[in-house]
MDTraj code that builds the backbone (N, CA, C; nanometers):
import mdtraj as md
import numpy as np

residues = "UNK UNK UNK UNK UNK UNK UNK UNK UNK UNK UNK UNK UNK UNK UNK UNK UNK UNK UNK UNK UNK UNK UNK UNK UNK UNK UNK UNK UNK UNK UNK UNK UNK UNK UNK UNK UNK UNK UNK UNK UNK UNK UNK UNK UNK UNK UNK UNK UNK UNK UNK UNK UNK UNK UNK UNK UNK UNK UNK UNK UNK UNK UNK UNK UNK UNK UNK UNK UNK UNK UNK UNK UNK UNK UNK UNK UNK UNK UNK UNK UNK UNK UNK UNK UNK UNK UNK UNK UNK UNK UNK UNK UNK UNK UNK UNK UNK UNK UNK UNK UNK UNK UNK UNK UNK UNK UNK UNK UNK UNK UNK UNK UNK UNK UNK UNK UNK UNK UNK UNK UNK UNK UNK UNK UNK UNK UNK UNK UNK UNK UNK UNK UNK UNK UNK UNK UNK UNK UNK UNK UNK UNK UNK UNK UNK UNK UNK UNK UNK UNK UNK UNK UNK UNK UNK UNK UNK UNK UNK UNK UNK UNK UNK UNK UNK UNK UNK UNK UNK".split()
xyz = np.array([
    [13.5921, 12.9441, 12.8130],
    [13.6358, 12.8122, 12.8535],
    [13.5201, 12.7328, 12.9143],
    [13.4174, 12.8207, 12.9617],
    [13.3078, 12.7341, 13.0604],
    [13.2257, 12.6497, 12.9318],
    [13.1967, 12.7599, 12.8115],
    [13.1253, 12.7167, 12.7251],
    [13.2236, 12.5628, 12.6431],
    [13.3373, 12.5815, 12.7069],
    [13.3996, 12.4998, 12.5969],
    [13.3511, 12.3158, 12.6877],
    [13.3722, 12.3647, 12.7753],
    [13.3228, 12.2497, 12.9033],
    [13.1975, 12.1657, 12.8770],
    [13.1341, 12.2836, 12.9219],
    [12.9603, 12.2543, 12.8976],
    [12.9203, 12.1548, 12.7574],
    [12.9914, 12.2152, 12.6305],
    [13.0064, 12.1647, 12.5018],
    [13.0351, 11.9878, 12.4760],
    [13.1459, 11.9602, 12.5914],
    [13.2079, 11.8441, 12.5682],
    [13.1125, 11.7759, 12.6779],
    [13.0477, 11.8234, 12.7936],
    [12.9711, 11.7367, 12.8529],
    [12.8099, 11.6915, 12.8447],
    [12.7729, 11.7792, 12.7177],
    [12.6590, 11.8128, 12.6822],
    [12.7092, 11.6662, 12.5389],
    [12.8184, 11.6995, 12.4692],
    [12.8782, 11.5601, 12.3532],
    [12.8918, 11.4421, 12.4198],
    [12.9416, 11.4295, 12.5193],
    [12.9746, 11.3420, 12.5941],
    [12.8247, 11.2657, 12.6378],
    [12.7297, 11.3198, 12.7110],
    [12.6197, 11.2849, 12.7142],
    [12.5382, 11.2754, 12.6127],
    [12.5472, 11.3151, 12.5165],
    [12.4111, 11.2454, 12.4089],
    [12.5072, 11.1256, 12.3680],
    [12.6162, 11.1235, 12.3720],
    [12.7037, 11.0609, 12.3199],
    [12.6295, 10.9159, 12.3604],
    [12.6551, 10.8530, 12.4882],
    [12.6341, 10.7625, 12.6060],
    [12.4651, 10.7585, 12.6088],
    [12.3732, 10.8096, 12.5761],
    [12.2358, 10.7889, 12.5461],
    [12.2224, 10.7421, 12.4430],
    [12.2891, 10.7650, 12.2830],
    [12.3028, 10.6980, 12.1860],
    [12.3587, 10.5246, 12.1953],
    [12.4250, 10.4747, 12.2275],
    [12.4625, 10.3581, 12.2783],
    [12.3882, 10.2601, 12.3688],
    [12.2389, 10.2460, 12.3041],
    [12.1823, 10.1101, 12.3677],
    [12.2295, 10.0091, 12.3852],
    [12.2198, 9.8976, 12.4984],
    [12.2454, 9.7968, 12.4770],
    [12.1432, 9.6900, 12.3717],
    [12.2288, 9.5799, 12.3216],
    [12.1409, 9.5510, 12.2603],
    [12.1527, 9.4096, 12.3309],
    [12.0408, 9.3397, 12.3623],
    [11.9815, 9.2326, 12.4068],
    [11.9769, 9.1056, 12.2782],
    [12.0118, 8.9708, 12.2508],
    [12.0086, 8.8521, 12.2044],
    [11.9220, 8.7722, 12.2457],
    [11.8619, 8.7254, 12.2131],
    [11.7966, 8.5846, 12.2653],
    [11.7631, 8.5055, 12.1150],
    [11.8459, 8.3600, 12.1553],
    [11.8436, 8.2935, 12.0564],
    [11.7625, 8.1435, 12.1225],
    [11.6647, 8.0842, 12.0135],
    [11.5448, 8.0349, 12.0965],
    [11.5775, 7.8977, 11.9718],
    [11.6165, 7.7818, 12.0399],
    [11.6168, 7.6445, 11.9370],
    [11.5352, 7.5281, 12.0044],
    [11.4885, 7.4106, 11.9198],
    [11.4960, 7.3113, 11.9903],
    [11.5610, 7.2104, 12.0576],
    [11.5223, 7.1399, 12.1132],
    [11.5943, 7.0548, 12.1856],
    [11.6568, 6.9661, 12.0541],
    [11.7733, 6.8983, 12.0965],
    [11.8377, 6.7843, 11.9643],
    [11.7665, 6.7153, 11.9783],
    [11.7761, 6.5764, 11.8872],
    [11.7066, 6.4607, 11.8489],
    [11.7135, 6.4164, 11.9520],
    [11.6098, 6.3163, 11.9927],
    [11.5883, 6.2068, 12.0894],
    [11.6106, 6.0918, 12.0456],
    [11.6157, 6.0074, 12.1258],
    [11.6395, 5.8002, 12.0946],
    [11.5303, 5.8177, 12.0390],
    [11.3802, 5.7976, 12.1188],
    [11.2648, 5.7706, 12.0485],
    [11.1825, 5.8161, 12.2099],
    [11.0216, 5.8148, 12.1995],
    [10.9206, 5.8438, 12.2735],
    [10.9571, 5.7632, 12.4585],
    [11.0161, 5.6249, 12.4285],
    [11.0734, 5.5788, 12.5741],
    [11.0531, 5.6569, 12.7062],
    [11.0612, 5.5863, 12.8421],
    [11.0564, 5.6615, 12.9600],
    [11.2407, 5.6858, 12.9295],
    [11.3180, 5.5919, 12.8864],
    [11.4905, 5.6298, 12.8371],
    [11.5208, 5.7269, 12.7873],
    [11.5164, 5.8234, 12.8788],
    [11.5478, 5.9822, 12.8226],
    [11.6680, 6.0110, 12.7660],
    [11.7306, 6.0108, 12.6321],
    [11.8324, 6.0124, 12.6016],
    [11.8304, 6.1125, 12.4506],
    [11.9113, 6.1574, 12.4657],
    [11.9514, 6.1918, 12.2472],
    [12.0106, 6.1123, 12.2022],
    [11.9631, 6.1361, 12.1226],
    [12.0048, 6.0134, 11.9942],
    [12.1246, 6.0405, 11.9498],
    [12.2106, 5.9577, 11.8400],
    [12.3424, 5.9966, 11.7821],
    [12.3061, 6.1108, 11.7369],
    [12.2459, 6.1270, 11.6558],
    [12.2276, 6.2452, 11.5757],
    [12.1704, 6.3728, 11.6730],
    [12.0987, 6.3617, 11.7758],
    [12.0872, 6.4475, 11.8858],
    [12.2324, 6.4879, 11.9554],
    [12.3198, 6.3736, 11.9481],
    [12.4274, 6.4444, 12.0073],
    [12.5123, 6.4825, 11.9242],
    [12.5005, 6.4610, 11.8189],
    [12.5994, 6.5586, 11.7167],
    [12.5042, 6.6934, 11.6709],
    [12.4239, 6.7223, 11.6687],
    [12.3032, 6.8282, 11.7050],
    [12.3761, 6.9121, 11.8217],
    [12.3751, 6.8430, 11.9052],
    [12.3842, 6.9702, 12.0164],
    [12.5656, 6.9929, 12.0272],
    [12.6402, 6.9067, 11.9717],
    [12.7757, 6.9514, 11.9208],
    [12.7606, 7.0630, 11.8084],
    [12.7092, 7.0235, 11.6969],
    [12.7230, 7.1725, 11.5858],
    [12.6294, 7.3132, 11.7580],
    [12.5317, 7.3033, 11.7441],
    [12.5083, 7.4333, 11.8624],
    [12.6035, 7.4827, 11.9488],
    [12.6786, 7.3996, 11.9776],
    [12.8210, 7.3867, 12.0556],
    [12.8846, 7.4924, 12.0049],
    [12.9350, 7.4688, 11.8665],
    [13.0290, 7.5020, 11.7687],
    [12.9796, 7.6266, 11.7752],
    [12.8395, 7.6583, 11.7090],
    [12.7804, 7.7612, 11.6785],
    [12.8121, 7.9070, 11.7473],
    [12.7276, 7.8758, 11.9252],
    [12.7523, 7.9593, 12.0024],
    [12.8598, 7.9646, 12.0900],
    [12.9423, 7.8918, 12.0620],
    [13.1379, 7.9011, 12.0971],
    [13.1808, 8.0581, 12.1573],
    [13.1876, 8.1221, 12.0502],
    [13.2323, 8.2189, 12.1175],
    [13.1022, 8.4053, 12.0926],
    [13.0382, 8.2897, 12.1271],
    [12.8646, 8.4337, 12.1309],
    [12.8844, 8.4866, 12.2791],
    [12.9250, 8.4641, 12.3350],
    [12.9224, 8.5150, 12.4852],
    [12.7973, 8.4751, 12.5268],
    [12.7533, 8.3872, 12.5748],
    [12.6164, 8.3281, 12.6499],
    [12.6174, 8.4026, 12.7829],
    [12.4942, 8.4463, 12.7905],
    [12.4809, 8.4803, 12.9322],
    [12.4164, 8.3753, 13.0501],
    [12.3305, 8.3567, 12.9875],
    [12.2531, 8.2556, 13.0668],
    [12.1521, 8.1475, 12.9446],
    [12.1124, 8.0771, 12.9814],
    [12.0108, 7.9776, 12.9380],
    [11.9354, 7.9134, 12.9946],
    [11.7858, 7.8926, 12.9344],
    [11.6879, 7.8440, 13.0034],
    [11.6144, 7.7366, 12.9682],
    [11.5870, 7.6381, 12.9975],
    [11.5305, 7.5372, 12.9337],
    [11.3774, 7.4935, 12.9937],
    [11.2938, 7.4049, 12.9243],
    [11.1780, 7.4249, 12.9285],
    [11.1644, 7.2921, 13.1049],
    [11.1236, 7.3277, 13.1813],
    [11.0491, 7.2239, 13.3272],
    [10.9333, 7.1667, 13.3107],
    [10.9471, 7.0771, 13.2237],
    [10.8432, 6.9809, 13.2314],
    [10.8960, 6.7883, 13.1859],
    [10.8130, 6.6988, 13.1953],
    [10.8432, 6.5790, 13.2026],
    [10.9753, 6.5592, 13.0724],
    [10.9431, 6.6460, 12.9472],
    [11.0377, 6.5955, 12.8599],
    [11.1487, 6.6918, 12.8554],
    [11.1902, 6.7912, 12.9375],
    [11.2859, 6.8742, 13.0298],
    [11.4207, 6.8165, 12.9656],
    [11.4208, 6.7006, 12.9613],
    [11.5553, 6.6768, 12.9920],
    [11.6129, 6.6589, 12.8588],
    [11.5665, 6.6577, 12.7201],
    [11.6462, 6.6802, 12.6471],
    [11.6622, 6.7996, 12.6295],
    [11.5925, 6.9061, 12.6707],
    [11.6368, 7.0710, 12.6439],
    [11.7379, 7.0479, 12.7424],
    [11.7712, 6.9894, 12.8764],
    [11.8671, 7.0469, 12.9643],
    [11.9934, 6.9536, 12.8593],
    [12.0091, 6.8636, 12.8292],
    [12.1049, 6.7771, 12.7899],
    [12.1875, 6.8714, 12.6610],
    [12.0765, 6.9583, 12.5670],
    [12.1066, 6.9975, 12.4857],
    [12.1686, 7.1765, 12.5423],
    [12.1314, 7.1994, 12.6040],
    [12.1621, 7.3171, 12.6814],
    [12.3153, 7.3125, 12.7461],
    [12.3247, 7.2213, 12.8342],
    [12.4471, 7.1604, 12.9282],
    [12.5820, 7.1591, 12.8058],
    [12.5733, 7.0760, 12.6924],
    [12.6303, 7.0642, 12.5472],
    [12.6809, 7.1900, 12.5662],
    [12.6054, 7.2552, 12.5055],
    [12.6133, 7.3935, 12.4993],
    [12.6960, 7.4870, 12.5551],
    [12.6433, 7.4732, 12.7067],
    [12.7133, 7.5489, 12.8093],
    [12.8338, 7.4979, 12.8575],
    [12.9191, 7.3991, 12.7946],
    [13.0493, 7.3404, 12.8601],
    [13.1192, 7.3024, 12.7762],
    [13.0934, 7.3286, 12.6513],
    [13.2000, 7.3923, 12.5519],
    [13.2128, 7.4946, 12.4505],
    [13.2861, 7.5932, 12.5993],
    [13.3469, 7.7302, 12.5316],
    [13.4650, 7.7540, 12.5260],
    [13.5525, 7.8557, 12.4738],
    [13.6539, 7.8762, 12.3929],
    [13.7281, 7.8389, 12.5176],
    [13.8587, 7.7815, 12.5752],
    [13.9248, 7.7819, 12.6550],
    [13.9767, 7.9110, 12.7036],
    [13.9655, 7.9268, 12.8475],
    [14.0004, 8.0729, 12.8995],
    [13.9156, 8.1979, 12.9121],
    [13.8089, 8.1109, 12.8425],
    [13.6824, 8.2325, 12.8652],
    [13.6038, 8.2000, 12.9838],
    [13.5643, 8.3157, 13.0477],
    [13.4486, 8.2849, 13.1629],
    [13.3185, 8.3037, 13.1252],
    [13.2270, 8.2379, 13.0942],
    [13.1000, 8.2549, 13.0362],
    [13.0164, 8.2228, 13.1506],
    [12.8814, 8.2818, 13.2014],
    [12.7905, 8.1639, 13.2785],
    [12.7487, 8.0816, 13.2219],
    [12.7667, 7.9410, 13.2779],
    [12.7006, 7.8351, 13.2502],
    [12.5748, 7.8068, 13.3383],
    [12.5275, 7.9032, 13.3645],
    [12.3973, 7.8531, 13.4404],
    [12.2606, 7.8256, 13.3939],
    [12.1784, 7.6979, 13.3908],
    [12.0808, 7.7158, 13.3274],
    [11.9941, 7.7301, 13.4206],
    [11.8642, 7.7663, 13.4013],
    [11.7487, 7.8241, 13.4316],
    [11.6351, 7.7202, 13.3745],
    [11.5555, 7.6544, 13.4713],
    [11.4240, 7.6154, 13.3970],
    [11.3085, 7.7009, 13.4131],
    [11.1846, 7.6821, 13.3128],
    [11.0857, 7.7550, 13.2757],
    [10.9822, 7.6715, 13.2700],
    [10.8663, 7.7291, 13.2825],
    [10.7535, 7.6170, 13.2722],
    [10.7138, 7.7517, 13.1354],
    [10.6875, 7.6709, 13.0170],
    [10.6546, 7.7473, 12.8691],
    [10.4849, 7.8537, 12.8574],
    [10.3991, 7.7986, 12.9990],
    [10.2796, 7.8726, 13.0276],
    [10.3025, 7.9946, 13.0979],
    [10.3605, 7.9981, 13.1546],
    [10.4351, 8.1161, 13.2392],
    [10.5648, 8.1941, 13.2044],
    [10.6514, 8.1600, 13.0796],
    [10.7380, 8.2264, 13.0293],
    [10.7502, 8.3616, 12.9290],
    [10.8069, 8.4298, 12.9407],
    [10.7830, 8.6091, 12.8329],
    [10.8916, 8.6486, 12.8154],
    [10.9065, 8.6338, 12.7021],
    [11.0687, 8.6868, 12.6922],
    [11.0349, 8.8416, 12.6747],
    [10.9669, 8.9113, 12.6990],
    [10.9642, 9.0525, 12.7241],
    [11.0440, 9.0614, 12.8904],
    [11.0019, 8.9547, 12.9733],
    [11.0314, 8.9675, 13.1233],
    [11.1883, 8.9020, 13.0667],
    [11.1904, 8.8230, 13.0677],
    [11.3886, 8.7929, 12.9874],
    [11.4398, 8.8555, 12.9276],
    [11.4129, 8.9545, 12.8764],
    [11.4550, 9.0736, 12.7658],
    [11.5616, 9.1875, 12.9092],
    [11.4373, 9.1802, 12.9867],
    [11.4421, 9.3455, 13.0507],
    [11.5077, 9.2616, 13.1666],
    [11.4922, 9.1235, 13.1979],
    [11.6120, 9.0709, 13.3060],
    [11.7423, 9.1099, 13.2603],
    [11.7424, 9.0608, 13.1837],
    [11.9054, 9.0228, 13.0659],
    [11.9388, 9.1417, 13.0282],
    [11.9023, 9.2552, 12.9898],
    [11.9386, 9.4090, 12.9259],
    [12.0451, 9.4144, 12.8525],
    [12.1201, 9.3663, 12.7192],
    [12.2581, 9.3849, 12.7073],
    [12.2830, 9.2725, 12.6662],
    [12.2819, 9.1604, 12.7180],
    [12.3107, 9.0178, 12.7372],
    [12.2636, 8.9277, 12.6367],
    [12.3426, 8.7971, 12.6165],
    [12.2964, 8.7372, 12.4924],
    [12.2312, 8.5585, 12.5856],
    [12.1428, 8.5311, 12.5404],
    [12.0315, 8.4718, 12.6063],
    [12.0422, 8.3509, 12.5119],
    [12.0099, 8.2247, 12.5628],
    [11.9599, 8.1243, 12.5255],
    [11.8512, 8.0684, 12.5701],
    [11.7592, 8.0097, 12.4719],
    [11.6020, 7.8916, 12.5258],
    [11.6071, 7.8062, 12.4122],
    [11.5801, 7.7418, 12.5174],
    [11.5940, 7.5697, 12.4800],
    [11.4589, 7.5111, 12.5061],
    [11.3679, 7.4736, 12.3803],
    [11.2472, 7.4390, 12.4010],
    [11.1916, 7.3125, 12.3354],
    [11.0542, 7.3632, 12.2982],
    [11.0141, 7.2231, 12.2054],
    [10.9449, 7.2469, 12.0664],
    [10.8991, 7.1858, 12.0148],
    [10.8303, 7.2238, 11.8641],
    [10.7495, 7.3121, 11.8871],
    [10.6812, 7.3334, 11.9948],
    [10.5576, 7.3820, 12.0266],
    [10.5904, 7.4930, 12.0675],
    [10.6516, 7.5104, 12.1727],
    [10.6795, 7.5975, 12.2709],
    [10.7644, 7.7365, 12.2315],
    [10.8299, 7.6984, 12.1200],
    [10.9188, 7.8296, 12.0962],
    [10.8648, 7.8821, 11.9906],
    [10.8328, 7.8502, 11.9303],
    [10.7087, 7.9255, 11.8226],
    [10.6188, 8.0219, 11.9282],
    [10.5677, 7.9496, 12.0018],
    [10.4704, 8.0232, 12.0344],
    [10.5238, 8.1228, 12.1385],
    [10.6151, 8.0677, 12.2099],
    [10.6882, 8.1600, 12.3025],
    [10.7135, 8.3172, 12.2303],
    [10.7543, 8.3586, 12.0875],
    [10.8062, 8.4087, 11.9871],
    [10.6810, 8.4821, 11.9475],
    [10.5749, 8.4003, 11.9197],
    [10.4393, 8.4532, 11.8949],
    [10.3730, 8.5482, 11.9556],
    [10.3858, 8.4903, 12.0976],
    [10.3601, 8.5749, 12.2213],
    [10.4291, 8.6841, 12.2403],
    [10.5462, 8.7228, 12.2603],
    [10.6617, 8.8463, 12.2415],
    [10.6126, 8.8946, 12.1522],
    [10.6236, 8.8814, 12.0153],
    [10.5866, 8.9877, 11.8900],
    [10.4124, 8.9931, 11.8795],
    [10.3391, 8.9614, 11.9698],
    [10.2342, 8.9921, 11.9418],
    [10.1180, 8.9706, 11.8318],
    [10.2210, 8.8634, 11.7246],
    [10.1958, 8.8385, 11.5680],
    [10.1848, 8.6604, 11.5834],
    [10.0588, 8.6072, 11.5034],
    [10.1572, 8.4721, 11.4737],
    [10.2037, 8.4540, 11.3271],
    [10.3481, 8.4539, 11.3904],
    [10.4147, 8.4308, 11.2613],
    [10.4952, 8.3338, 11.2330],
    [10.5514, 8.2746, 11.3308],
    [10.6135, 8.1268, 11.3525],
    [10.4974, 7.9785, 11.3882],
    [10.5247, 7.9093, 11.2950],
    [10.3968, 7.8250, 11.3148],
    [10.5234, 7.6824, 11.4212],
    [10.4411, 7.5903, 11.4431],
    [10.5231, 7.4838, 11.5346],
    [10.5886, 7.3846, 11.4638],
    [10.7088, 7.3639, 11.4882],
    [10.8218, 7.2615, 11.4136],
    [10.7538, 7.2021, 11.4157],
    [10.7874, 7.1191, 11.3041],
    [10.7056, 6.9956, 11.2585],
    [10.7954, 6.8961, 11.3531],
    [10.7662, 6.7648, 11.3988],
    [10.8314, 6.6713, 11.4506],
    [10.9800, 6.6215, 11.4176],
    [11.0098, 6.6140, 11.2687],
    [11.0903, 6.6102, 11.2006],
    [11.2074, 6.7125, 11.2001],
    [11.1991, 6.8163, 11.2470],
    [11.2932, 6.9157, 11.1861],
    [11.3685, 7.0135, 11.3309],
    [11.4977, 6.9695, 11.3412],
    [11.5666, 7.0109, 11.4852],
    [11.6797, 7.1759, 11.4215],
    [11.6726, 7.2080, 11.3186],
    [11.7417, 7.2673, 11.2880],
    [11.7849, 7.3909, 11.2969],
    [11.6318, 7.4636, 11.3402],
    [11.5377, 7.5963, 11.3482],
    [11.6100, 7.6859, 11.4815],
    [11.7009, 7.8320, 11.4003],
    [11.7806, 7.9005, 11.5082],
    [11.6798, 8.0307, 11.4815],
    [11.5932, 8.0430, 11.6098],
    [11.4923, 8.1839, 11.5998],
    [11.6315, 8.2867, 11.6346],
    [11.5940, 8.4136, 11.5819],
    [11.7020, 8.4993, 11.6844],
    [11.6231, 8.6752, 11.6886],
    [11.6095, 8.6943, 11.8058],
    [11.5400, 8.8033, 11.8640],
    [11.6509, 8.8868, 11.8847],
    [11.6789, 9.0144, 11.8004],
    [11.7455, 9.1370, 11.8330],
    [11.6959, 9.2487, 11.9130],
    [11.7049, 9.2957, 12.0302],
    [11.6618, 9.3897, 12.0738],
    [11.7171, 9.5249, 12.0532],
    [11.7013, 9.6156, 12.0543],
    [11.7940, 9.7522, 12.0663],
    [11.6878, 9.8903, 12.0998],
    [11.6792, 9.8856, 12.2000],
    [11.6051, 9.9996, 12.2476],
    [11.4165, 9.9324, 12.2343],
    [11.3722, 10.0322, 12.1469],
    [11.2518, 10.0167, 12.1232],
    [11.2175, 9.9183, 11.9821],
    [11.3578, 9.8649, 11.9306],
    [11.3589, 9.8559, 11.7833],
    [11.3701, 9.7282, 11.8456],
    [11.2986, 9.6125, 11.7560],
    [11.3041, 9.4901, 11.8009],
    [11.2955, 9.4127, 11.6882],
    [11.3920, 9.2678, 11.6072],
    [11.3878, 9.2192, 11.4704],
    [11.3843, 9.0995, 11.5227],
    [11.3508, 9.0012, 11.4280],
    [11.3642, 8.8880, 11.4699],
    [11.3692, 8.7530, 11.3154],
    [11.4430, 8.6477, 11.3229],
    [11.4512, 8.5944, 11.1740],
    [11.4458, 8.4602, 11.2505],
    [11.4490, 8.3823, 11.1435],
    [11.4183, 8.2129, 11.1528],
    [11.5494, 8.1807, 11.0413],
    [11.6690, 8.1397, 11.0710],
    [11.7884, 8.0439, 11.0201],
    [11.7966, 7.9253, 11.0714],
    [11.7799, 7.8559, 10.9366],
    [11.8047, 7.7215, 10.9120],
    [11.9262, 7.6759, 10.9500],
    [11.9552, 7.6130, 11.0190],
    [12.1124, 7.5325, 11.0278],
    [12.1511, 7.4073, 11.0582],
])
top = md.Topology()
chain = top.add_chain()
for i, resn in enumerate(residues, 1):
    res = top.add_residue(resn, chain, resSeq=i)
    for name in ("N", "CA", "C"):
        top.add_atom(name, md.element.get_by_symbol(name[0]), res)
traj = md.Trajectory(xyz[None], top)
């Protein structure tokens, strides 16, 4: 009987070591803007932009989100906020965002904050490419062109195994 014990707690434990969490971080740009102006605003099409993202990550379970702290900040927070305040009714999600200055950011250090958790960043043409670049160690994401808000990076973590793709949407 002891051996039969030992058996199920010896299954039981590799069991529960097999079961990584797996970590998300999904990295977009900010929606469209009016235009260059000190009138910090999105544009129509910026705000139907950060409605489809809306839609998108509805029911992803967001943990947190971070957006970029600097002068043009505020359409990542505008597009972020979107985001974070419409979820499925009755769900408790955090809506908390987080700013970042993009010289000082690692999503290796957001990875191992978050453990498990599904992550949002909210950046700029520039910034999430390279943010992405920096993590994988590779450059393989070059910088949105000015034109193009569409770009959903998505970083899978799972243990030591780490994937990552570029969808269009």
């Amino acid at each position: 009987m002891k051996n039969f014990y030992l058996t199920i707690a010896l299954l039981l434990f590799f069991a529960v070591q097999g079961q990584e969490a797996t970590t998300t971080i999904y990295l977009i740009r900010h929606a469209e803007k009016v235009d260059d102006s000190a009138d910090h605003e999105l544009s129509e099409a910026g705000n139907l932009r950060a409605n489809k993202w809306a839609d998108y990550f509805k029911e992803k379970q967001i943990s947190i989100f971070y957006t970029t702290a600097n002068k043009r900040s505020v359409y990542t927070i505008m597009t972020a906020t979107v985001i974070a305040l419409d979820r499925t009714p009755g769900t408790t999600y955090n809506t908390e965002i987080n700013t970042y200055d993009p010289k000082n950011f690692f999503l290796k250090d957001i990875a191992e904050k978050h453990k498990g958790e599904k992550i949002i960043v909210v950046g700029h043409g520039n910034t999430i490419p390279a943010t992405i670049n920096n993590y994988l160690g590779k450059n393989i994401y070059k910088d949105i062109p000015e034109n193009e808000y569409g770009n959903l990076y998505i970083i899978t973590i799972k243990g030591d195994n780490i994937t990552h793709e570029l969808v269009k949407i």
